[in-house]
LUMTI-538111 format. One record per residue: residue number from 1; residue in one letter; x, y, z of N, C-alpha, C, O in turn. Coordinates in Angstrom, 1 decimal. Layout:
N
ATOM    i  aa      nu      nv      nw     cau     cav     caw      cu      cv      cw      ou      ov      ow
ATOM  NUM   a       X       Y       Z       X       Y       Z       X       Y       Z       X       Y       Z
...
***
This chain:
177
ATOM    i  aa      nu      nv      nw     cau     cav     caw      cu      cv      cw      ou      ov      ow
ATOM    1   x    16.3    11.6   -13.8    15.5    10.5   -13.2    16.3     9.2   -13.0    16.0     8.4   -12.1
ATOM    2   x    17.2     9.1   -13.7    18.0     7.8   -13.7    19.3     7.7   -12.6    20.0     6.7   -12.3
ATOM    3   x    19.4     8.9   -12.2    20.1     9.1   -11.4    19.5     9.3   -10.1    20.3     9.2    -9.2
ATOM    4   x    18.3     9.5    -9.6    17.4     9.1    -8.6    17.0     7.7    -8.2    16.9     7.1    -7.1
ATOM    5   x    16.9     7.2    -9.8    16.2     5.3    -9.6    17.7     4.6    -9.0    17.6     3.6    -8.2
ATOM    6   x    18.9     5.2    -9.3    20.2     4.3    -9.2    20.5     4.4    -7.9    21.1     3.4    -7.4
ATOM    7   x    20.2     5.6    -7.1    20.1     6.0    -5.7    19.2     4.5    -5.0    19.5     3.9    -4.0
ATOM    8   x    18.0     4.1    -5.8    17.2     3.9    -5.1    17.3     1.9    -4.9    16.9     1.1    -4.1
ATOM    9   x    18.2     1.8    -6.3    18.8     0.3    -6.3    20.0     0.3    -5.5    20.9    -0.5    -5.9
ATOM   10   x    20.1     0.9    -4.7    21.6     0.3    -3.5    20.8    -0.6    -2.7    19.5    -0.6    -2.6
ATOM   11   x    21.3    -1.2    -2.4    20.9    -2.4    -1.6    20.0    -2.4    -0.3    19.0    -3.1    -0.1
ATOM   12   x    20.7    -1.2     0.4    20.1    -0.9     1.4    19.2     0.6     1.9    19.0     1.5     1.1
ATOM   13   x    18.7     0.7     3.0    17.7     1.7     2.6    18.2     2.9     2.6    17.6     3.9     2.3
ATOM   14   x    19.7     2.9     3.0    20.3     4.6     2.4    19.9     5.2     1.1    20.0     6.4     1.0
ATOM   15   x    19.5     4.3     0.2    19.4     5.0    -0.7    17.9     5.8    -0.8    17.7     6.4    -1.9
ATOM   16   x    17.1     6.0     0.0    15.7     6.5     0.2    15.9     7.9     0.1    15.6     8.7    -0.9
ATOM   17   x    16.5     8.2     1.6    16.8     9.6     1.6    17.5    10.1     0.7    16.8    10.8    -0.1
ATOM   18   x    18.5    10.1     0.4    19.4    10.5    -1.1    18.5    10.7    -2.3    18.1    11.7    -2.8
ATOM   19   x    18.3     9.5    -2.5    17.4     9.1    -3.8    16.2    10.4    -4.0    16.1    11.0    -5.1
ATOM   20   x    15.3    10.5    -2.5    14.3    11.9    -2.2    14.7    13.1    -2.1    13.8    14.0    -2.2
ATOM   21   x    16.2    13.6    -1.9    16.1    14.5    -1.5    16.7    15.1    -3.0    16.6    16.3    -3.3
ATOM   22   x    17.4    14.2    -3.7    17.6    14.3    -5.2    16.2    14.6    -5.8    15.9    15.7    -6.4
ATOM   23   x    15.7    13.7    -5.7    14.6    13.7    -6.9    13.4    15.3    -6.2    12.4    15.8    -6.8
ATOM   24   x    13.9    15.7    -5.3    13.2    17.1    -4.9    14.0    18.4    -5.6    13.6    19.5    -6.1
ATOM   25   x    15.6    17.8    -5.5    16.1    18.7    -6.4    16.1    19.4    -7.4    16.3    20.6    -7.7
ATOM   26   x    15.9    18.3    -8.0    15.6    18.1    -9.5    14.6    18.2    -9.8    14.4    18.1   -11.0
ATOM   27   x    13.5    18.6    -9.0    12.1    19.3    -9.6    10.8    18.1    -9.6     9.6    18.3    -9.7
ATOM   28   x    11.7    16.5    -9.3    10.2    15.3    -9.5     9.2    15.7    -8.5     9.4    16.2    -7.4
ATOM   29   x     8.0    15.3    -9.0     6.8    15.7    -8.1     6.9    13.8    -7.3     7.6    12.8    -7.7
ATOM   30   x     6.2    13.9    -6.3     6.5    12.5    -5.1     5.9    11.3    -5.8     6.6    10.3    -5.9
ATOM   31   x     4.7    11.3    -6.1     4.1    10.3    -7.2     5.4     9.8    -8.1     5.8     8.7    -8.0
ATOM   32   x     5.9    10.7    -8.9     7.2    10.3    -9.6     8.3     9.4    -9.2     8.9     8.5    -9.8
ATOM   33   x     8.3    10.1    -7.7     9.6     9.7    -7.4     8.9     7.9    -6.7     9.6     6.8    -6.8
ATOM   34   x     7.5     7.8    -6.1     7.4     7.1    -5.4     7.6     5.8    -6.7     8.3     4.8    -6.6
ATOM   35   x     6.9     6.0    -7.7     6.9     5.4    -9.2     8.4     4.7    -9.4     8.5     3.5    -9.6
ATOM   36   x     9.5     5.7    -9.3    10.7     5.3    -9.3    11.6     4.2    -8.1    12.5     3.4    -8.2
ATOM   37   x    11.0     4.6    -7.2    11.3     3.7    -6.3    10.3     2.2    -6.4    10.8     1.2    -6.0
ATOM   38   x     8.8     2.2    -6.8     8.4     1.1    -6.9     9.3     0.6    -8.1    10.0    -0.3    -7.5
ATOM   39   x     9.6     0.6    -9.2    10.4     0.4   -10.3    11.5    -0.1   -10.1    11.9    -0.9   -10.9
ATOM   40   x    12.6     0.2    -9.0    13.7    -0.3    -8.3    13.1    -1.4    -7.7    13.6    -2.5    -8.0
ATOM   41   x    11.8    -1.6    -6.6    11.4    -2.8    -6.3    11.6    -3.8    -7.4    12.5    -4.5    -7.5
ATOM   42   x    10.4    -3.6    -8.2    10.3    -4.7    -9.5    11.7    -5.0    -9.9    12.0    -6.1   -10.1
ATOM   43   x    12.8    -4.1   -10.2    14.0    -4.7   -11.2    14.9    -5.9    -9.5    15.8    -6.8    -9.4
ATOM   44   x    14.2    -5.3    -8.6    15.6    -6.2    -7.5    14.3    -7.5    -7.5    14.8    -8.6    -7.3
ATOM   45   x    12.8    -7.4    -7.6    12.6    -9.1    -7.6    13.1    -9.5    -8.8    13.6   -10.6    -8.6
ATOM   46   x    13.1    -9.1   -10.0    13.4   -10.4   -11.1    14.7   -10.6   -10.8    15.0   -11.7   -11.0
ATOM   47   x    16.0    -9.5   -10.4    17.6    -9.9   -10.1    17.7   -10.9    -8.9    18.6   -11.6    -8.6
ATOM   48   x    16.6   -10.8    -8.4    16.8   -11.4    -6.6    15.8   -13.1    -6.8    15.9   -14.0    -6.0
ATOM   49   x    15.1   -13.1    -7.8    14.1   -14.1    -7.3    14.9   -15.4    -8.2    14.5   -16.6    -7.9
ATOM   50   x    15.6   -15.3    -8.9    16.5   -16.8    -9.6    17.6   -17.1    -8.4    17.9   -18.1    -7.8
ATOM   51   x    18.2   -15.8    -8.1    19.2   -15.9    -6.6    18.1   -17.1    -5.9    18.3   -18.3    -6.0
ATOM   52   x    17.0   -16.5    -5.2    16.4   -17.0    -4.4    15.6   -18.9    -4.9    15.3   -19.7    -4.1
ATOM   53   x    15.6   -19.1    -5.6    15.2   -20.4    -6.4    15.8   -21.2    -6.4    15.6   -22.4    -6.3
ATOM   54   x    17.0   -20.5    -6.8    18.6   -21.2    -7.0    19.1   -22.0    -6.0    19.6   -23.0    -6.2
ATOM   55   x    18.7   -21.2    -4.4    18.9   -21.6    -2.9    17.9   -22.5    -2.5    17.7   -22.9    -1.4
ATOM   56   x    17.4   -22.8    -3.6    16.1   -23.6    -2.8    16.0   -24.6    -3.3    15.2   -25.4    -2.8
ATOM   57   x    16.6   -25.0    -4.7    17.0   -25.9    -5.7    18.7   -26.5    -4.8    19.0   -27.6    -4.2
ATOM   58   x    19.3   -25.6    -5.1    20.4   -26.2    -3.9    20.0   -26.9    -2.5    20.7   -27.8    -2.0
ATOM   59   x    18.9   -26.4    -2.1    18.4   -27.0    -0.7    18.2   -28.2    -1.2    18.9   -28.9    -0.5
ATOM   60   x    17.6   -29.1    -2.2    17.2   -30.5    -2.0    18.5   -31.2    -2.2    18.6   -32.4    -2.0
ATOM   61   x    20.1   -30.2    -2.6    21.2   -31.7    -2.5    22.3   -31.1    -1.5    23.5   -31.4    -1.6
ATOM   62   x    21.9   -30.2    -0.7    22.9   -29.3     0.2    22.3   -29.5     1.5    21.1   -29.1     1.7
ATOM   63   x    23.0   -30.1     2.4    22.3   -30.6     3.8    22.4   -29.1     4.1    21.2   -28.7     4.4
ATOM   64   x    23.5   -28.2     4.2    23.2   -27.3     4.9    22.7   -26.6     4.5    22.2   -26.1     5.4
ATOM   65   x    22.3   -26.0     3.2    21.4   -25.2     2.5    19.9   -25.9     3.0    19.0   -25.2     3.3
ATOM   66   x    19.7   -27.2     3.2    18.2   -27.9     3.6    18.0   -27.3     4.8    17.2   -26.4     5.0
ATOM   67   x    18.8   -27.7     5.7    18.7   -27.0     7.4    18.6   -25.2     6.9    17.4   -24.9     7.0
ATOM   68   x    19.2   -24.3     6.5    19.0   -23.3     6.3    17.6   -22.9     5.6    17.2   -21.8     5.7
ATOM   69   x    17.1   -23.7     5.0    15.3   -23.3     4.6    14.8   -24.0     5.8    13.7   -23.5     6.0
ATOM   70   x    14.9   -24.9     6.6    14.1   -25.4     7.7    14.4   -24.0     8.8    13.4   -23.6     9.2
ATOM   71   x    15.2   -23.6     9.0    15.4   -22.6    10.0    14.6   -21.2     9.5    14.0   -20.4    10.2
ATOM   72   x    14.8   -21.1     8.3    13.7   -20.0     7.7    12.5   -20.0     8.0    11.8   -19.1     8.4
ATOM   73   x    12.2   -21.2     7.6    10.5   -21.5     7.8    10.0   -21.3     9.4     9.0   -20.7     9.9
ATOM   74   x    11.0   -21.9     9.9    10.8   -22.2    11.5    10.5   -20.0    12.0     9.7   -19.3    12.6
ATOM   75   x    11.7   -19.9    11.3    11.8   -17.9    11.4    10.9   -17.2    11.1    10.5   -16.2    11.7
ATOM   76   x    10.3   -18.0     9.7     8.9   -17.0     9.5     7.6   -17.4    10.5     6.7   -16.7    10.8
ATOM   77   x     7.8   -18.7    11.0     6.6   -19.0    11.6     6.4   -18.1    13.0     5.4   -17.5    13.2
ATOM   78   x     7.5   -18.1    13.7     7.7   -17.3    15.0     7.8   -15.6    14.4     6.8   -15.1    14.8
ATOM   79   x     8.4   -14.8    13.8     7.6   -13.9    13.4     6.1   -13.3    12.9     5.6   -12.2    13.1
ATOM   80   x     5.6   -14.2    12.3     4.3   -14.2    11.8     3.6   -14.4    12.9     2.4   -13.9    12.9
ATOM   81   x     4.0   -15.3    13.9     3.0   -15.4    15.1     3.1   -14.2    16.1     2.1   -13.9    16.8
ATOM   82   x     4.3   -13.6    16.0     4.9   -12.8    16.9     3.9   -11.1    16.5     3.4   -10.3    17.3
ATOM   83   x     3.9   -11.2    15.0     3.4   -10.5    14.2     2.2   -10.0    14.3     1.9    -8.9    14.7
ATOM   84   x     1.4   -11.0    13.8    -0.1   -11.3    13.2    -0.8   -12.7    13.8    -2.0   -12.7    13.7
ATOM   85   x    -0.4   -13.3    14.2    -1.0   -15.0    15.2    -0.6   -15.8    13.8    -0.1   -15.7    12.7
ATOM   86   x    -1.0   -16.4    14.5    -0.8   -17.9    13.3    -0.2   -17.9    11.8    -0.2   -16.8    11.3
ATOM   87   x     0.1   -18.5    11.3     0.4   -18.5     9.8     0.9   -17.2     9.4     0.7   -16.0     9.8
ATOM   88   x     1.7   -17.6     8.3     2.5   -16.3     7.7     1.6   -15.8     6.4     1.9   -16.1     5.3
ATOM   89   x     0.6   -15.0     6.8    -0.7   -14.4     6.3     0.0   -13.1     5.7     1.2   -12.9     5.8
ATOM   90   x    -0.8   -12.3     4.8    -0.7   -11.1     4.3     0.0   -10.2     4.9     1.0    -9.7     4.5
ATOM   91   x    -0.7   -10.0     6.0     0.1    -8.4     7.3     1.3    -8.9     7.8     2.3    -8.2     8.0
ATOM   92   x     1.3    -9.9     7.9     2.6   -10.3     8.4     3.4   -11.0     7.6     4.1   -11.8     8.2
ATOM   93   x     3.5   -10.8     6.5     4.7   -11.0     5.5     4.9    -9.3     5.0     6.0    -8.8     4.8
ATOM   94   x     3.7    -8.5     4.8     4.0    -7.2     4.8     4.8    -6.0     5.8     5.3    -4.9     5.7
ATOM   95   x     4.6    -6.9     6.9     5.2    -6.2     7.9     6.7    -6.7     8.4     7.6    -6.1     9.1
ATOM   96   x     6.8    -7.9     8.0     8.7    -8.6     7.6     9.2    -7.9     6.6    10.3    -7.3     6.8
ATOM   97   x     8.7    -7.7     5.4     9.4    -6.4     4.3     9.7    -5.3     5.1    10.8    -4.8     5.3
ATOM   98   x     8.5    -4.8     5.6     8.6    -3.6     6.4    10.0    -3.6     7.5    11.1    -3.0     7.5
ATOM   99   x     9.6    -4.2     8.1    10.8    -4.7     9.3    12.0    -4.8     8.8    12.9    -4.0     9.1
ATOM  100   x    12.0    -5.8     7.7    13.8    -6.2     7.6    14.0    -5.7     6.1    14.9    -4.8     6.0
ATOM  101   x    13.5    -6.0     4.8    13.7    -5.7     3.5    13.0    -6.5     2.9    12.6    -7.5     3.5
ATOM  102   x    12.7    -6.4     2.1    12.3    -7.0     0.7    12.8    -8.4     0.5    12.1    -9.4     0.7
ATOM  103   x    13.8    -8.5     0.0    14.3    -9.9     0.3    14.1   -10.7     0.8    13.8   -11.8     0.3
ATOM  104   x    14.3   -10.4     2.4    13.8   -11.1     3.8    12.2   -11.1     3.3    12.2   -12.0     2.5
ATOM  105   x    11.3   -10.8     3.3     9.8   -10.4     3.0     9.7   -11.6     1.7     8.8   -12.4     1.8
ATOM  106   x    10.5   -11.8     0.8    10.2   -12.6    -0.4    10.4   -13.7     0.1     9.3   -14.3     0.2
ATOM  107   x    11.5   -14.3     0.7    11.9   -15.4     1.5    11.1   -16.0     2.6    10.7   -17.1     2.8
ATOM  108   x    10.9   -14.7     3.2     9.4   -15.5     4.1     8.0   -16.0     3.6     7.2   -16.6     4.2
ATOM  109   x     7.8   -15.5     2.1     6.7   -15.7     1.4     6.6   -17.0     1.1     5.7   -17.8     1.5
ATOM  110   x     8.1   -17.2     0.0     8.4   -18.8    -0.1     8.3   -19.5     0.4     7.8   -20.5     0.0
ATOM  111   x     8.8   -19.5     1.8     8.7   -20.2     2.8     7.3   -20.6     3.5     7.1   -21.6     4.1
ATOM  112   x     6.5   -19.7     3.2     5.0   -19.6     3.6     4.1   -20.4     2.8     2.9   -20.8     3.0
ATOM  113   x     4.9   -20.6     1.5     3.8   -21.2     0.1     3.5   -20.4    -0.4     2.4   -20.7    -0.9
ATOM  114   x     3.8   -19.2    -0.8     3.6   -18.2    -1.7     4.7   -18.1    -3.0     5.9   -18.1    -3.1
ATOM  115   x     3.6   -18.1    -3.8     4.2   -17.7    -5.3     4.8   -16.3    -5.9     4.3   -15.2    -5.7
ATOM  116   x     5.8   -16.4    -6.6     6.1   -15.3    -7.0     5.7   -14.1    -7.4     6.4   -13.1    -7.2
ATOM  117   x     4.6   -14.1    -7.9     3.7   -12.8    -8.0     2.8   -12.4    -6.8     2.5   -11.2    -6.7
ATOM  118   x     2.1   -13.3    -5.7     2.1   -13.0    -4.3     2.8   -12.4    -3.5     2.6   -11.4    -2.9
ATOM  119   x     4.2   -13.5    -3.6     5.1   -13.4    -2.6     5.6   -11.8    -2.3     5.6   -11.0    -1.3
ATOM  120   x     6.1   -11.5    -4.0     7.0   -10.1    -4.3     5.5    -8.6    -3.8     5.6    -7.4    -3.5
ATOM  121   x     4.3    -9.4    -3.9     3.3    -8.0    -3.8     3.8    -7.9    -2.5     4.5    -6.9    -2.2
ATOM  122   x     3.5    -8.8    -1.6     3.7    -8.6    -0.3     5.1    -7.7     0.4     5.2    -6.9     1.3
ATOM  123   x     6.2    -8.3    -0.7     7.7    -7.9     0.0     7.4    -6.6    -0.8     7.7    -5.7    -0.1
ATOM  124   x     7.0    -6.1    -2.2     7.0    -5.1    -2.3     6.2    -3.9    -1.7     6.7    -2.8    -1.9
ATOM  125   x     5.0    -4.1    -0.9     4.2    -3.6     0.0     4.5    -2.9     1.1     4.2    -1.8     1.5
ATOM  126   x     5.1    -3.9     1.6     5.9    -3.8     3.3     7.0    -2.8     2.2     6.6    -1.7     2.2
ATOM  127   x     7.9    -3.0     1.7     9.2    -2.2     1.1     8.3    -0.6     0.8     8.9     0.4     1.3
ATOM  128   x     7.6    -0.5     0.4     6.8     1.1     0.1     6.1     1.4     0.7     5.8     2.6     0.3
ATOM  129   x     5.3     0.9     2.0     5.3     1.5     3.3     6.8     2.1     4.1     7.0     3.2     4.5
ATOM  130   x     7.8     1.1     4.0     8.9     1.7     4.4     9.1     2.7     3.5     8.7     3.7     4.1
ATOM  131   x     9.5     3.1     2.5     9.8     3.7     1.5     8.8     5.2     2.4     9.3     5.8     3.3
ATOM  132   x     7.6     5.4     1.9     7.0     6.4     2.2     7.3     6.5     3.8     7.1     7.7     4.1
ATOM  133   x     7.7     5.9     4.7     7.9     6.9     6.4     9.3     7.2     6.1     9.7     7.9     7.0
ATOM  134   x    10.2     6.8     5.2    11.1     7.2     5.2    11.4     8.6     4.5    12.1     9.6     4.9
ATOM  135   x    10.7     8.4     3.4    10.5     9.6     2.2     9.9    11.0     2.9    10.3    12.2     2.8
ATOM  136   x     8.9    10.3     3.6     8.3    11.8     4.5     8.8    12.1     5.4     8.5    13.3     5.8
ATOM  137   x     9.7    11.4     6.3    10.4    12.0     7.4    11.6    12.7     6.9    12.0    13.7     7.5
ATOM  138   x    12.5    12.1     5.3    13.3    12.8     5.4    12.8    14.5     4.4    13.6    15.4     4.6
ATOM  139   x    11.9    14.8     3.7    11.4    16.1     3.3    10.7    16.7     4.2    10.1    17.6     3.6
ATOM  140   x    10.4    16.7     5.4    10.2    17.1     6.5    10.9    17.8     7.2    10.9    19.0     7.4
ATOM  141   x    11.9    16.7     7.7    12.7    17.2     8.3    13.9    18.2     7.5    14.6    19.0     8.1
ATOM  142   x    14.1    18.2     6.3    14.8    18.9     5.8    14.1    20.0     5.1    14.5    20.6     4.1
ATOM  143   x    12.9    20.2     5.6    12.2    21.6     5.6    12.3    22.8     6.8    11.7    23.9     6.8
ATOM  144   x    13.8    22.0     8.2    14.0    22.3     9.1    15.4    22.8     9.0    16.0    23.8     9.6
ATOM  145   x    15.7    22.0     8.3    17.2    21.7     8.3    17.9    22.5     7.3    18.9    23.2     7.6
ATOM  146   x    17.3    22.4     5.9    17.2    23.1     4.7    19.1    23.1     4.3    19.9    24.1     4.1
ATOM  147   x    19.3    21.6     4.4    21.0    21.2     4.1    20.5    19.8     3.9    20.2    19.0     4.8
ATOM  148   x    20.6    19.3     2.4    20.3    17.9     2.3    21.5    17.1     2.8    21.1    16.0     3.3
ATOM  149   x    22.4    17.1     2.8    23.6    16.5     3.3    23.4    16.4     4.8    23.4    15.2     5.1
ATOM  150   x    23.3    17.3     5.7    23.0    17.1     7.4    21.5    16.5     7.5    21.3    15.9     8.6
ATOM  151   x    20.3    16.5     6.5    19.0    15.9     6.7    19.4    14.3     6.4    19.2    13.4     7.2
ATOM  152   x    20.1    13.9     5.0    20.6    12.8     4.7    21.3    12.0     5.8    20.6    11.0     6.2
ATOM  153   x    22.2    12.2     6.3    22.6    11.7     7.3    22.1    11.6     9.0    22.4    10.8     9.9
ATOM  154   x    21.4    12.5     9.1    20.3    12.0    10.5    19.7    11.4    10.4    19.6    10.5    11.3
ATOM  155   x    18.4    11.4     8.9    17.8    10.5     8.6    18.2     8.9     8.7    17.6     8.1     9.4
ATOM  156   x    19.7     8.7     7.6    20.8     7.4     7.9    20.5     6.7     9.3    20.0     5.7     9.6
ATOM  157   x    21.5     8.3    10.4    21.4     7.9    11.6    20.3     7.1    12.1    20.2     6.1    12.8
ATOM  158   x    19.6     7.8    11.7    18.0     7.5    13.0    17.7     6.0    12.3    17.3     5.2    13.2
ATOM  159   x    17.7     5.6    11.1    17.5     4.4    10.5    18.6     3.3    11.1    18.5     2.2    10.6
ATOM  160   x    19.3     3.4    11.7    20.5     2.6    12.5    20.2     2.2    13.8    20.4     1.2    14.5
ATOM  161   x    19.6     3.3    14.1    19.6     3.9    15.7    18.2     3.5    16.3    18.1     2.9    17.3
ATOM  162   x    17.3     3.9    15.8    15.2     4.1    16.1    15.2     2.4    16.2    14.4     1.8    17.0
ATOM  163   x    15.9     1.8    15.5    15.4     0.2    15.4    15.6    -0.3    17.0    14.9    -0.7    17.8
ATOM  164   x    17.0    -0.1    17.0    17.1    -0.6    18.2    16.9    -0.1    19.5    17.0    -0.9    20.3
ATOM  165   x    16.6     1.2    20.1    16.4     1.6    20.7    14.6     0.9    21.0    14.2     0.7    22.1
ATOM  166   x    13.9     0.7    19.7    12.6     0.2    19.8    12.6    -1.0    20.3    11.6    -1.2    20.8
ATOM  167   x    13.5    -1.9    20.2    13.8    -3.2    20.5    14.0    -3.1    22.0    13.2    -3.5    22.7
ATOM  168   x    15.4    -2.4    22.6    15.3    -2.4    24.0    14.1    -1.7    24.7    14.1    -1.9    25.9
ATOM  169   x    13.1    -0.9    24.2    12.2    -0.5    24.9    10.9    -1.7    24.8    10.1    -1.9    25.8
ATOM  170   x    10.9    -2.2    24.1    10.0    -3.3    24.1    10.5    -4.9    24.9     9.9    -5.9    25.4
ATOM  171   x    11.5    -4.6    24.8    12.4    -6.2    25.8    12.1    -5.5    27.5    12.0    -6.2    28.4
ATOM  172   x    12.0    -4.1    27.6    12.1    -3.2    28.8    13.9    -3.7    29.2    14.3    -4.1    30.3
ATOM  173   x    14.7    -3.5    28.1    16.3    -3.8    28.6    16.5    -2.1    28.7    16.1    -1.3    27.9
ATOM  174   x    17.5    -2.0    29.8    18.1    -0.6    29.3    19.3    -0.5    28.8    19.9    -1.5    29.2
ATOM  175   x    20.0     0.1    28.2    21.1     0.1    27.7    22.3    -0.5    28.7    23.2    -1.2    28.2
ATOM  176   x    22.3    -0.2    30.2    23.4    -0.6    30.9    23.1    -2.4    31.0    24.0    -3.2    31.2
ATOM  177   x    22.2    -2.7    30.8    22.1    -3.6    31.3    22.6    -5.3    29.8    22.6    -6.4    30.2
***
């Protein structure tokens, strides 16, 4: 199990697939493993949320740290509108976790006027919706594949790749252009 949760504290969302296709290895039922990955949530807000305080405590004697929370705010507001309309509301701080990470998701909370035990539900929310389409696309597909190493890495891929291809289909840009 500890060697699944450690998969699941890398920084970034590589560690989903790995982390699942381990913890299938090894016999965890998905409740388990989902348990283990909410649990990597909680230990990265309490490591992440003094980082994050720290920057915002520096913002009142750091011009450029002040301009960098004014551009945040300005960021969550145009997201959240972009998002959900007006104000950086519940779906649309859930769906910034979702979108970018957790982090990003806590950050926009703060920036919203949300408190720590709000803020983190929200970025943890959005982060385990991602977690589960990730989790089920990658035991799915390697019910095709039946090679966790070649499922691992398309999965990777397509997590690189699906974002932006969704991006130029929605701008209607095509790649040549």
């Amino acid at each position: 199990m500890l060697a699944v949760l450690l998969l699941f504290l890398l920084p970034v969302g590589g560690g989903i697939p790995a982390g699942v296709l381990l913890a299938q290895a090894k016999g965890l039922h998905w409740p388990l493993t989902a348990g283990l990955y909410f649990v990597s949530d909680v230990l990265l807000a309490l490591a992440f949320e003094p980082v994050l305080r720290g920057f915002v405590a520096l913002g009142r004697r750091v011009p450029f740290l002040a301009r960098f929370g004014a551009a945040m705010k300005d960021a969550t507001a145009r997201s959240a509108a972009h998002i959900g309309g007006p104000g950086a509301g519940p779906i649309s701080l859930v769906m910034i976790a979702f979108g970018v990470d957790p982090m990003t998701g806590r950050s926009a909370a703060l920036a919203a006027g949300h408190g720590f035990v709000a803020g983190w539900a929200f970025a943890i929310a959005g982060d385990m919706l991602y977690y589960g389409v990730i989790a089920l696309t990658t035991l799915r597909l390697n019910t095709y594949i039946k090679n966790p190493n070649t499922t691992m890495w398309i999965v990777l891929g397509a997590m690189l790749i699906v974002p932006v291809l969704v991006r130029r289909l929605r701008t209607g840009r095509r790649p040549s252009q």
